[in-house]
TORKOL-4160 file (C-alpha; in steps of 0.2 Angstrom, whole numbers, padded with zeros to 4 digits, m for minus):
217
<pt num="1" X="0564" Y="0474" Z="0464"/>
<pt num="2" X="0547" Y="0476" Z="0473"/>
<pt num="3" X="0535" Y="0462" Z="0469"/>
<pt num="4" X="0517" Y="0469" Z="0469"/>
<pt num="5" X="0500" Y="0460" Z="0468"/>
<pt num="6" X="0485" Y="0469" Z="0461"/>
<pt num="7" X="0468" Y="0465" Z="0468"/>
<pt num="8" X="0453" Y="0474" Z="0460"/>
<pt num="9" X="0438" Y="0466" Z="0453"/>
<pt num="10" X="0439" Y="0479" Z="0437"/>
<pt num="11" X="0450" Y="0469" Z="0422"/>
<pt num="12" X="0451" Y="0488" Z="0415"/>
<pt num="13" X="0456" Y="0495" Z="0432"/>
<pt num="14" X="0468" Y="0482" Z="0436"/>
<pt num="15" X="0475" Y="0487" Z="0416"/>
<pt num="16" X="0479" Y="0504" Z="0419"/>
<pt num="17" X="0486" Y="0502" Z="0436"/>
<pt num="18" X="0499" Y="0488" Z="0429"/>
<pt num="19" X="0502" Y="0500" Z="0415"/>
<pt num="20" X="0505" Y="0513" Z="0429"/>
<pt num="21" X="0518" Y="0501" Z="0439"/>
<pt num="22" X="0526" Y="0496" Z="0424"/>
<pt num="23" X="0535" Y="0513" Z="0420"/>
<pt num="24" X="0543" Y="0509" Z="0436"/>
<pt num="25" X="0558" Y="0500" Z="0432"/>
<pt num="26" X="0562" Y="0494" Z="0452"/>
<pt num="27" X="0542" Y="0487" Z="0453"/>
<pt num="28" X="0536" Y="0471" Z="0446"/>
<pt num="29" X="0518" Y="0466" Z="0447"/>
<pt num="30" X="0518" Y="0446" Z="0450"/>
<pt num="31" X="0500" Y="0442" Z="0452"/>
<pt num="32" X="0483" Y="0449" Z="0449"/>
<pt num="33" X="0468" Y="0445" Z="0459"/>
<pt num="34" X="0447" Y="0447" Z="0454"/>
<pt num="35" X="0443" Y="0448" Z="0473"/>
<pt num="36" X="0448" Y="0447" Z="0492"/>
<pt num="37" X="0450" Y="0426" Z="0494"/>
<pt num="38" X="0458" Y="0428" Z="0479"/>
<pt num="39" X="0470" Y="0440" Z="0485"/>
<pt num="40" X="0475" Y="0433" Z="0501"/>
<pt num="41" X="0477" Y="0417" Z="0491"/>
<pt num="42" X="0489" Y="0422" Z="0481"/>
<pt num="43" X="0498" Y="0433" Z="0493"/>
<pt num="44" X="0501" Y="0417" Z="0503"/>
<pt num="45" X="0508" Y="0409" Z="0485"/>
<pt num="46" X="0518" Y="0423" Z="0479"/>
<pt num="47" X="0524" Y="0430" Z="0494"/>
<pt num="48" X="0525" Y="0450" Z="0485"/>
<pt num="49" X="0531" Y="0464" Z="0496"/>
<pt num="50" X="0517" Y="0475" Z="0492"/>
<pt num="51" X="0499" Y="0470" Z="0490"/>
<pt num="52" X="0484" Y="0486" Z="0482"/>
<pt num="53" X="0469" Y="0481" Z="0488"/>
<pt num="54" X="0453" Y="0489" Z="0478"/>
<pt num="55" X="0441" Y="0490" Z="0495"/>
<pt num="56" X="0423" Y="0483" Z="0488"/>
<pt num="57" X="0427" Y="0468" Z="0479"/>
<pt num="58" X="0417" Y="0449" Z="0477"/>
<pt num="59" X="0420" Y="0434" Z="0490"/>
<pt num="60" X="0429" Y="0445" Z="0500"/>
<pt num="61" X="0431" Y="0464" Z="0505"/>
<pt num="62" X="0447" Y="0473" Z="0502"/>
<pt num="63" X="0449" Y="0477" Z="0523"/>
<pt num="64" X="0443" Y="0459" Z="0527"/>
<pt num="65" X="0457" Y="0453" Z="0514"/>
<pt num="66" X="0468" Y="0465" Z="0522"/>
<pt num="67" X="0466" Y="0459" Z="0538"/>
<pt num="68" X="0468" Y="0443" Z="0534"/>
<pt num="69" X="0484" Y="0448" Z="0524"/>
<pt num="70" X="0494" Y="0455" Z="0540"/>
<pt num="71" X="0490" Y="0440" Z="0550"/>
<pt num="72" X="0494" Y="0428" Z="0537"/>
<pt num="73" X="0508" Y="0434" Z="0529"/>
<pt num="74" X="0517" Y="0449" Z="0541"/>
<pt num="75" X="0530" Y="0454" Z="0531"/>
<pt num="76" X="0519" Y="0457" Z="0514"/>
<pt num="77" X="0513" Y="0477" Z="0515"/>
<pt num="78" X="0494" Y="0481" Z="0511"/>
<pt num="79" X="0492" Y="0499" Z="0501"/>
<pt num="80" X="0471" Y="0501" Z="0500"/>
<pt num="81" X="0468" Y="0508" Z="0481"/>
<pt num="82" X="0449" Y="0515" Z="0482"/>
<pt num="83" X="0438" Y="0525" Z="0474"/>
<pt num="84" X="0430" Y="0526" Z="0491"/>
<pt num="85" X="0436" Y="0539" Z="0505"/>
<pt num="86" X="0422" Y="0538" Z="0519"/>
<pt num="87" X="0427" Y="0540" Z="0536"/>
<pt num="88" X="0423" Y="0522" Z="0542"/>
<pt num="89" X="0434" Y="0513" Z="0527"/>
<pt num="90" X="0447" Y="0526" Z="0532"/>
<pt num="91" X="0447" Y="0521" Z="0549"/>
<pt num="92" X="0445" Y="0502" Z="0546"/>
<pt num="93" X="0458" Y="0501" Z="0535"/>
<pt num="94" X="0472" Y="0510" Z="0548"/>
<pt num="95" X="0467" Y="0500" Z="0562"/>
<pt num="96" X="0467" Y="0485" Z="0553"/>
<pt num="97" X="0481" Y="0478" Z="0541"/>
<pt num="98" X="0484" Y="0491" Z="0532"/>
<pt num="99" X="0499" Y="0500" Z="0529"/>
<pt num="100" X="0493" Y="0514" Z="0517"/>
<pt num="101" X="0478" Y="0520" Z="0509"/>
<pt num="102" X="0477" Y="0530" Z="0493"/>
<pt num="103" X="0464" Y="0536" Z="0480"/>
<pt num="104" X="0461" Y="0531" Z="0463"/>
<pt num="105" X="0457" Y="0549" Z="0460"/>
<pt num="106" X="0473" Y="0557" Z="0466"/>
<pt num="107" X="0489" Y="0560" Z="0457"/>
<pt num="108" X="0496" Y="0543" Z="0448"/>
<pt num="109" X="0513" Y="0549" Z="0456"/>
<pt num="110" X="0506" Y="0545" Z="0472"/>
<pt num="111" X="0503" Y="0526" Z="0469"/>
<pt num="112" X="0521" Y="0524" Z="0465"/>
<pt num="113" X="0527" Y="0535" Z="0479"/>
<pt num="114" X="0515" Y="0523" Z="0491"/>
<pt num="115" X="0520" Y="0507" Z="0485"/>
<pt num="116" X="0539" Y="0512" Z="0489"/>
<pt num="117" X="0534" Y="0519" Z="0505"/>
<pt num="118" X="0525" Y="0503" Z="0511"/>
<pt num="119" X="0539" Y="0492" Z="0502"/>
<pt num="120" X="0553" Y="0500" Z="0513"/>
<pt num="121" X="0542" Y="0496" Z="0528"/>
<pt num="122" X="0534" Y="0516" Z="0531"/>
<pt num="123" X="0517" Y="0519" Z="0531"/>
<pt num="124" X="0508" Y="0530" Z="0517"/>
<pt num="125" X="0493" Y="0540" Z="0516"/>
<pt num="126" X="0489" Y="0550" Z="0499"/>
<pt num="127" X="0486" Y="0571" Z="0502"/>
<pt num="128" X="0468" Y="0570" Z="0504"/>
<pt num="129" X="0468" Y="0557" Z="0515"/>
<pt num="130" X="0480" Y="0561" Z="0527"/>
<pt num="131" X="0472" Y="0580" Z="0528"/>
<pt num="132" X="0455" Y="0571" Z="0531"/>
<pt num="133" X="0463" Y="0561" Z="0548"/>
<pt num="134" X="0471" Y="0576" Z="0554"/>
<pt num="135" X="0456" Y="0585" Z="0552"/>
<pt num="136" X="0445" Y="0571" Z="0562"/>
<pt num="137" X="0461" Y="0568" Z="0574"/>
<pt num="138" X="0460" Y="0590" Z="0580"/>
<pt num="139" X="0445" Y="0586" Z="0588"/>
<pt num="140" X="0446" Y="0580" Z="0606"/>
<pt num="141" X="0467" Y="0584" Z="0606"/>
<pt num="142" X="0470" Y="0587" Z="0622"/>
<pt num="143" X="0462" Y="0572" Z="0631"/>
<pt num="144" X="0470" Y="0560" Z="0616"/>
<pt num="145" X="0488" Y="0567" Z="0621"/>
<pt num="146" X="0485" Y="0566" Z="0638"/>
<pt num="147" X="0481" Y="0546" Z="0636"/>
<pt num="148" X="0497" Y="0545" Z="0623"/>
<pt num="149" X="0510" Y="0553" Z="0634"/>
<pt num="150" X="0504" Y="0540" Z="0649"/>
<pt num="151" X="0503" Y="0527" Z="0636"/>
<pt num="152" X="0523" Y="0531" Z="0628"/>
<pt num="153" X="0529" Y="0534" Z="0645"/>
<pt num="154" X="0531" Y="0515" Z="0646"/>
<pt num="155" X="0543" Y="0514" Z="0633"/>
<pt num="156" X="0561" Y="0517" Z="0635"/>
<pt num="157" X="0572" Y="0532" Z="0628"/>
<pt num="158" X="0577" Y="0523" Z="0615"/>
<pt num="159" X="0558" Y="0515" Z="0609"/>
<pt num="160" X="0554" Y="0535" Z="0610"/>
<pt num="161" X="0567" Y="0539" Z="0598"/>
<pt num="162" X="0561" Y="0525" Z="0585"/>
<pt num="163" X="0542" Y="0530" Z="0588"/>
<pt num="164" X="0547" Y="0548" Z="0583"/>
<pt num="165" X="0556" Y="0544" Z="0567"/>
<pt num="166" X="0539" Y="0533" Z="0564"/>
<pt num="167" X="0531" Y="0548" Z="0567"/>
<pt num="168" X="0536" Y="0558" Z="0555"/>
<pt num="169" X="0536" Y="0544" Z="0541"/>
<pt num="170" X="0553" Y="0537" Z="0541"/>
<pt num="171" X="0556" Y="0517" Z="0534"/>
<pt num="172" X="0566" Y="0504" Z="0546"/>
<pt num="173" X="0582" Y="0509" Z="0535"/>
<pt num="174" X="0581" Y="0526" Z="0537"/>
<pt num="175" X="0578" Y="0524" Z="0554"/>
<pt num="176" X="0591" Y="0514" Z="0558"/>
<pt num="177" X="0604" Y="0527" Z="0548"/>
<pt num="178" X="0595" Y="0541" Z="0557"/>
<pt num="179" X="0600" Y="0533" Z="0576"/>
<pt num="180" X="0616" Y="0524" Z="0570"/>
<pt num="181" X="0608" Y="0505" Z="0572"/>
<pt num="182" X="0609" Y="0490" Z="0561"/>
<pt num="183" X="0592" Y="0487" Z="0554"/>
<pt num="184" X="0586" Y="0474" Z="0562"/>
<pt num="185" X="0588" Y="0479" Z="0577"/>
<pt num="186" X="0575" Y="0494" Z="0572"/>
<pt num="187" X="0565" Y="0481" Z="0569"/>
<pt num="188" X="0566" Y="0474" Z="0588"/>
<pt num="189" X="0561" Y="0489" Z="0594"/>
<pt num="190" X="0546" Y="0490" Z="0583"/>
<pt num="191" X="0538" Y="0476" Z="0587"/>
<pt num="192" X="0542" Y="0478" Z="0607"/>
<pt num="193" X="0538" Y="0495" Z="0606"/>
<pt num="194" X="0520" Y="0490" Z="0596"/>
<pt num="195" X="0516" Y="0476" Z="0609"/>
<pt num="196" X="0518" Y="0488" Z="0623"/>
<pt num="197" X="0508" Y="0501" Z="0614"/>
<pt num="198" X="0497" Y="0488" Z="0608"/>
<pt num="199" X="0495" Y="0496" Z="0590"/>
<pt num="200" X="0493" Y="0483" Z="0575"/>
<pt num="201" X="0504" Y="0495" Z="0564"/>
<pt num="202" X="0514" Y="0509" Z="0557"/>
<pt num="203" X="0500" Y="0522" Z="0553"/>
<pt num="204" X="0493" Y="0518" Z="0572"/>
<pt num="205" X="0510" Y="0521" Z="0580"/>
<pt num="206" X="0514" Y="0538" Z="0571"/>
<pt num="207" X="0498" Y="0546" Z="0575"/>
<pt num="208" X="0501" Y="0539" Z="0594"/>
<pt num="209" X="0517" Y="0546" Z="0592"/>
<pt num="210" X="0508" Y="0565" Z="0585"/>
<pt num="211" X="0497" Y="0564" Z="0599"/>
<pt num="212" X="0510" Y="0560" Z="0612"/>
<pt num="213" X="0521" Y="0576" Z="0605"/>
<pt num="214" X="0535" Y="0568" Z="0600"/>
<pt num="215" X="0535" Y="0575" Z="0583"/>
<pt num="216" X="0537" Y="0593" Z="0579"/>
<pt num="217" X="0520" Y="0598" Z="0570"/>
């Protein structure tokens, strides 16, 4: 079962996304939350796997709640839920706490495909979004994988390999199949591989790994 908590200052919004969740049979919403304190509150109560985060909410933001989220409470995953797709909440969000960022706009399908992703420990971006970043990421391509390669040369054969899978959206499970490891050591390399990089989180090292041509495009 994935235990969700719902963060949106909209009672009607926060309706019709549970309504949303609840035809999911694997995904239980646990909490709800009016705004960001709120939401990190709870999060640190209920320990959920998966937090949605509206992004302009009371008290708090949805990215300073985020932030506060991944450094509070590391293993719970944070899927941003917005109305709102401007380049600098975009680019907040991803190099912040966030795992995923979706639109409240998009296909409901992709709200329950995110909060899977994020559950299993991937990253998730919906359609619009993730044409939007590759679009901002063609400019300047050649200097940015220039800078990648140097900075993934660090990492050893095996790090390459996991950063690769991350690349091209793979969870730790699926990851650990993929290279014949037990999970948890999947997750070793992750967080060495991360440090060394010094990326904050899943979204950050699978465009590193784009950039450093390690997945096909």
């Amino acid at each position: 079962m994935i235990r969700v908590l719902l963060a949106d200052d909209e009672a009607l919004i926060r309706a019709g996304v549970r309504a949303l969740l609840g035809t999911d049979p694997a995904v239980d919403v646990v909490a709800e939350a009016a705004n960001g304190r709120e939401a990190v509150d709870l999060t640190i109560a209920h320990r959920p796997d998966v937090v949605l985060l509206d992004v302009q909410m009371p008290v708090l933001d949805g990215l300073d709640a985020a932030d506060e989220i991944h450094r509070l409470v590391p293993g719970t995953g944070v899927l941003i839920l917005t109305t709102f797709s401007e380049d600098a909440y975009i680019a907040r969000a991803l190099g912040g706490g966030a795992s995923g960022f979706l639109l409240k706009a998009g296909d409901p399908r992709e709200l329950l495909a995110g909060v899977h992703a994020v559950a299993d420990g991937a990253a998730y971006l919906s359609p619009r979004v993730a044409r939007h970043v590759i679009t901002e990421l063609s400019g300047g391509r050649l200097t940015r994988a220039t800078t990648a390669r140097t900075r993934v040369a660090t990492l050893t054969s095996r790090e390459r390999d996991v950063l690769a899978l991350v690349g091209t959206g793979m969870s730790n499970a699926e990851i650990a199949r993929r290279l014949h490891l037990v999970e948890g050591t999947v997750k070793a390399y992750m967080t060495s591989l991360m440090d060394r990089l010094s990326v904050r989180n899943r979204v950050q090292a699978a465009v590193l790994a784009h950039e450093a041509g390690l997945v096909a495009d």
